[in-house]
MITORZA-964198 format. One line per field, with one value per residue: residue in one letter; y, z, x of N, C-alpha, C in turn. Coordinates in nm, 3 decimals. Each point is the difference from the previous one (the first is absolute). Layout:
N
residuo: (A,...)
nnorth: (Y,...)
nup: (Z,...)
neast: (X,...)
canorth: (Y,...)
caup: (Z,...)
caeast: (X,...)
cnorth: (Y,...)
cup: (Z,...)
ceast: (X,...)
REM end
This chain:
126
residuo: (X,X,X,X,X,X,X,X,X,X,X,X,X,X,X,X,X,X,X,X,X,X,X,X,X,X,X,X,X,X,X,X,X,X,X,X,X,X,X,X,X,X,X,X,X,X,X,X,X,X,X,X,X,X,X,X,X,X,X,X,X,X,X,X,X,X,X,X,X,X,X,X,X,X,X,X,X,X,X,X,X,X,X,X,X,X,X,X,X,X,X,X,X,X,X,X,X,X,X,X,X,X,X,X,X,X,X,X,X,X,X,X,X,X,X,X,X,X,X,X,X,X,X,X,X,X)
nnorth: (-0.119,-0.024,-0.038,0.070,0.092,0.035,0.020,-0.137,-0.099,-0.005,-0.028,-0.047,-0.037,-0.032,-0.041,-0.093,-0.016,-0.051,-0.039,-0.051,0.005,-0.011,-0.042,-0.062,-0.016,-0.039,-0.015,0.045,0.029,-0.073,-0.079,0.049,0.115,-0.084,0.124,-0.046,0.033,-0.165,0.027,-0.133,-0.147,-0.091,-0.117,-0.026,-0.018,-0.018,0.094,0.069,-0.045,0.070,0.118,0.023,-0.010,0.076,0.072,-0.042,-0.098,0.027,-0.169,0.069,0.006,0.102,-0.017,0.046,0.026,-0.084,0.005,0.000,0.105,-0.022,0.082,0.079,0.058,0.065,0.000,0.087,0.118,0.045,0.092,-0.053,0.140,0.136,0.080,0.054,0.148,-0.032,-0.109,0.063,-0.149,0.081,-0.079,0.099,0.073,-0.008,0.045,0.105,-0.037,-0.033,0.092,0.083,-0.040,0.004,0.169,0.061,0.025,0.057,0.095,-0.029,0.011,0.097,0.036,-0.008,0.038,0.099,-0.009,0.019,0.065,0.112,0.040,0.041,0.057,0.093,-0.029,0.078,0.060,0.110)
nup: (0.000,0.080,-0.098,-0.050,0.105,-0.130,0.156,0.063,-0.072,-0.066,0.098,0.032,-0.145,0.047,0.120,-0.108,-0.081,0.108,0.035,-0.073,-0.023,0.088,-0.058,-0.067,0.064,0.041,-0.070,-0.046,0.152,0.055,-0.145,0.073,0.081,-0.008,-0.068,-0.064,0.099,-0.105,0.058,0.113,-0.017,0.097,-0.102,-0.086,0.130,-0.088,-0.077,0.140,0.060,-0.092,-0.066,0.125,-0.018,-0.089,0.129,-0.036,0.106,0.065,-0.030,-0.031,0.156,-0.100,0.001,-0.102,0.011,0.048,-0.119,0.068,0.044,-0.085,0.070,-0.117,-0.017,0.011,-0.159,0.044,-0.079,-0.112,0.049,-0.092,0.066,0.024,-0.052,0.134,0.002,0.121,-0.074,0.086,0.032,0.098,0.042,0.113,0.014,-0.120,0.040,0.053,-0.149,-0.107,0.081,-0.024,-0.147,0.024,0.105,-0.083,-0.148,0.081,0.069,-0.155,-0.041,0.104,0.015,-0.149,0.011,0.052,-0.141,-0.018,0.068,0.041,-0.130,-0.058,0.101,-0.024,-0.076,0.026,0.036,-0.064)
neast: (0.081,0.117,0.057,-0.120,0.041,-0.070,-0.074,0.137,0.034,-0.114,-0.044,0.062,-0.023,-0.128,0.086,0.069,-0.102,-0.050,0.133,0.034,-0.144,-0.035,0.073,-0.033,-0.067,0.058,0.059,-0.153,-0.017,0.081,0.007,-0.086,0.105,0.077,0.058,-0.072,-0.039,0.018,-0.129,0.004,-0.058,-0.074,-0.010,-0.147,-0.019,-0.097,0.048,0.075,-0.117,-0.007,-0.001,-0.044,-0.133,0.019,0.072,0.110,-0.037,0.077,0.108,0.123,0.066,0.050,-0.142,0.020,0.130,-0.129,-0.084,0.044,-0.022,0.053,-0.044,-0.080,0.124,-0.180,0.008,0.129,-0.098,0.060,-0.097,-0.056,0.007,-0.047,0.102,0.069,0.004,0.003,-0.102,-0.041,-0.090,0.109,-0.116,-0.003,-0.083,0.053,0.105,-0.009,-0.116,0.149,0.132,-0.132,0.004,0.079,0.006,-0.128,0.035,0.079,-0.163,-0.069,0.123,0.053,-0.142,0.030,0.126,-0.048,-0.024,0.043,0.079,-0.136,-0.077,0.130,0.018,-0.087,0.025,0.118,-0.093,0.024)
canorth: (0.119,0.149,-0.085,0.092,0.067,0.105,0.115,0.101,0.070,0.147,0.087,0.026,0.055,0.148,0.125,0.024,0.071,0.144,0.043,0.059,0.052,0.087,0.056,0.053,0.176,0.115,0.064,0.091,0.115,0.070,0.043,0.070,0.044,-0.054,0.008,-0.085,-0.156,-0.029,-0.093,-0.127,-0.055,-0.165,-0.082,-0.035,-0.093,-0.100,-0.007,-0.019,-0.142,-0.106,0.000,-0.100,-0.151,-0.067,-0.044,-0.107,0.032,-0.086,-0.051,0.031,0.145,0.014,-0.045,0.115,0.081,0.004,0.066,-0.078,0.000,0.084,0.145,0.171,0.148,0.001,0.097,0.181,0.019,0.147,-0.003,0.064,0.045,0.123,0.083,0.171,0.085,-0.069,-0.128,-0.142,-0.035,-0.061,0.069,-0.024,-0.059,-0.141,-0.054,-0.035,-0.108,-0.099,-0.035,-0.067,-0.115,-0.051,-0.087,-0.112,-0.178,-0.026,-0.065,-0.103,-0.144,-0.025,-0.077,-0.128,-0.087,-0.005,-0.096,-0.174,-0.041,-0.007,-0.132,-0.081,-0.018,-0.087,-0.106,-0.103,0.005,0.113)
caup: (0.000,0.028,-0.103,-0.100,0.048,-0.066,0.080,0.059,-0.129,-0.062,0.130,-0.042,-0.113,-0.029,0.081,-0.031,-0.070,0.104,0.022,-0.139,-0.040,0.117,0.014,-0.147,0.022,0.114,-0.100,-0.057,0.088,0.027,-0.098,-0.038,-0.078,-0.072,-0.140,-0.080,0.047,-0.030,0.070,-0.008,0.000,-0.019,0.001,0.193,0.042,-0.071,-0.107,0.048,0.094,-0.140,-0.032,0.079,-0.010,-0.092,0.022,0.068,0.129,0.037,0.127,0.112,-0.059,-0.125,-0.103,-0.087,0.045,0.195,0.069,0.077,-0.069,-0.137,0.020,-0.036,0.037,-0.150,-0.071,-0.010,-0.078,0.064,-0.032,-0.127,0.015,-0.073,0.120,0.048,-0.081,0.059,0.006,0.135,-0.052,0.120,0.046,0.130,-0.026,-0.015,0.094,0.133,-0.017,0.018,0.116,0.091,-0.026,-0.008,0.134,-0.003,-0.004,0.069,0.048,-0.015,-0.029,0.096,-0.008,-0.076,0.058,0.161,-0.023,-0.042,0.102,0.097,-0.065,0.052,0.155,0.003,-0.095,0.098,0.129,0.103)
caeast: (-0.081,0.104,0.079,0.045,-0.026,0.001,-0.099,0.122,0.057,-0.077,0.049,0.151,0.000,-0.097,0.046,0.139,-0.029,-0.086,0.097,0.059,-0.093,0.042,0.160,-0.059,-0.094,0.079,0.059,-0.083,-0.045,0.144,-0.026,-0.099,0.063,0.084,-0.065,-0.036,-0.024,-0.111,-0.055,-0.015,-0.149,-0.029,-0.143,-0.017,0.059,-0.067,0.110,0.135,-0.043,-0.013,0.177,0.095,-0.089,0.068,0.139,0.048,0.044,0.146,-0.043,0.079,0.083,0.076,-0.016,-0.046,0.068,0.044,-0.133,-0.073,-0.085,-0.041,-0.095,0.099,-0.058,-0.015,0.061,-0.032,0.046,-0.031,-0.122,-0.054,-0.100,0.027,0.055,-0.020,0.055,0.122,-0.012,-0.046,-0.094,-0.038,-0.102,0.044,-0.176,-0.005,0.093,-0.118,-0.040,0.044,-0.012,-0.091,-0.018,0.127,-0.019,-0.120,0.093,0.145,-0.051,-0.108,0.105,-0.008,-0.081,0.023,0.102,-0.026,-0.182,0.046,0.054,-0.094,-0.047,0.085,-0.009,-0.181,-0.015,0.063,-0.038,0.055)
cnorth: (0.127,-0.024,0.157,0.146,0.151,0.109,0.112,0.086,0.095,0.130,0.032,0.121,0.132,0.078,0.041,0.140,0.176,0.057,0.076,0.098,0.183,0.038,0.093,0.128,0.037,0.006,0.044,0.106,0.041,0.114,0.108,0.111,0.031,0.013,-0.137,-0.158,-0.045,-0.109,-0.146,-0.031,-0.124,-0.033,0.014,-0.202,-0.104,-0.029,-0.107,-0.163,-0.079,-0.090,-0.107,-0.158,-0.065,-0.036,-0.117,0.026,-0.065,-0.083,-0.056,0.111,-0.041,-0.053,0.120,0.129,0.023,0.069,-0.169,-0.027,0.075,0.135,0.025,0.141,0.081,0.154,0.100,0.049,0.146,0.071,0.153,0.109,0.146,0.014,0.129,0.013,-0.007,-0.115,-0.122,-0.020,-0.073,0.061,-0.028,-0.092,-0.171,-0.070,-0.070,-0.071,-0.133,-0.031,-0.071,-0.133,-0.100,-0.108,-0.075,-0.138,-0.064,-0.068,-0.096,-0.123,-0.018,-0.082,-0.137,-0.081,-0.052,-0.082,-0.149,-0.028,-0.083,-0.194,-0.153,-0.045,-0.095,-0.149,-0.134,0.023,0.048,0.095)
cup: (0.000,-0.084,-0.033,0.013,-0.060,-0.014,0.036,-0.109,-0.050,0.141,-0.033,-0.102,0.021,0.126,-0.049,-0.108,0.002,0.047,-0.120,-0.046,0.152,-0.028,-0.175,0.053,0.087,-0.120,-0.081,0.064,0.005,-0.132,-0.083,-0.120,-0.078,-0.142,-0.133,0.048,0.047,0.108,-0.015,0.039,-0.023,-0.072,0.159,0.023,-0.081,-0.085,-0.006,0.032,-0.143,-0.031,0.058,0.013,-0.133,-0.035,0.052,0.139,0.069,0.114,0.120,-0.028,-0.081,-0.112,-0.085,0.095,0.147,0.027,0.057,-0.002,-0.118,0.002,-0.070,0.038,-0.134,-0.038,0.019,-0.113,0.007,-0.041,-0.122,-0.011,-0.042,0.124,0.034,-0.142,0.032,-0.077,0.068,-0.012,0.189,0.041,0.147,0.017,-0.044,0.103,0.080,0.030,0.024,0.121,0.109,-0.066,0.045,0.146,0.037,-0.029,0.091,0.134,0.001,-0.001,0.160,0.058,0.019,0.088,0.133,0.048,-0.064,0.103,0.119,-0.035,0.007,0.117,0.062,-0.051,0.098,0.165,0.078,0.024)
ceast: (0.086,0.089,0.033,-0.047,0.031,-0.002,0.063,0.072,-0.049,-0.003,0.127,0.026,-0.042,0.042,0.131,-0.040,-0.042,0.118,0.043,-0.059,0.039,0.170,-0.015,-0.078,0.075,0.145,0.015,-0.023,0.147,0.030,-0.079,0.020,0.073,0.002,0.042,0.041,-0.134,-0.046,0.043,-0.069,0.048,-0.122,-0.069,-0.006,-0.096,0.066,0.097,-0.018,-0.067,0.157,0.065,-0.020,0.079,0.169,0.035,0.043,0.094,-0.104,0.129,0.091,0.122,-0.087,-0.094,0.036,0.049,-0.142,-0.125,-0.215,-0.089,0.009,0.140,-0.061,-0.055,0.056,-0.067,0.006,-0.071,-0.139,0.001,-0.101,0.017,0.091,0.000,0.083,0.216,0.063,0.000,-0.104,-0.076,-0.166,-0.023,-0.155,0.017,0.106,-0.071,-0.091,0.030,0.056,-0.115,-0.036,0.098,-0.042,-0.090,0.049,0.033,-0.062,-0.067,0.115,-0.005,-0.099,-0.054,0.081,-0.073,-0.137,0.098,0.058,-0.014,-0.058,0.095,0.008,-0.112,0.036,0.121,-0.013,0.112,-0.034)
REM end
């Protein structure tokens, strides 16, 4: 029944992500003014948690580089949009957004983890 415990993993992923996603907007705000520098931006994490279903996953360490379990970190790339008259394309408004999305993530993986956990526990009578 516990053979294959996935739950953790995608937890995993999606707070590793919420991380990235939070260091990405906060180097955009640092950035702000910064004349012609252009915003970065992740997929969001559905994307990123496709992508990944279809990689090969190591099943010890050194094997497909020493990444143990699969997860990559997904691609930054830079966001395509009009810019100030400066050429920065940073929008503090959207920052801010994503930041609060971010931590939402960061909490729902939390969550997650802390509901399987729990469940786990239950299940061997502790």
């Amino acid at each position: 029944m516990f053979e294959n415990l996935d739950v953790f993993r995608t937890a995993m992923a999606m707070s590793r992500h919420a991380g990235t996603q939070q260091a990405v907007s906060a180097q955009n705000i640092a950035n702000a003014d910064t004349p012609g520098y252009r915003a970065l931006e992740i997929p969001d994490f559905a994307e990123t948690f496709a992508a990944m279903q279809g990689a090969a996953r190591a099943t010890r360490p050194g094997h497909l580089f020493g990444q143990v379990d699969g997860t990559q970190a997904p691609t930054i790339s830079k966001r395509r949009e009009t810019a100030d008259p400066n050429g920065n394309t940073v929008s503090l408004e959207q920052e801010m957004m994503t930041a609060v999305n971010a931590r939402r993530a960061h909490d729902r993986a939390l969550a997650i983890y802390r509901s399987s956990l729990t469940l786990l526990r239950t299940s061997l009578g502790r």
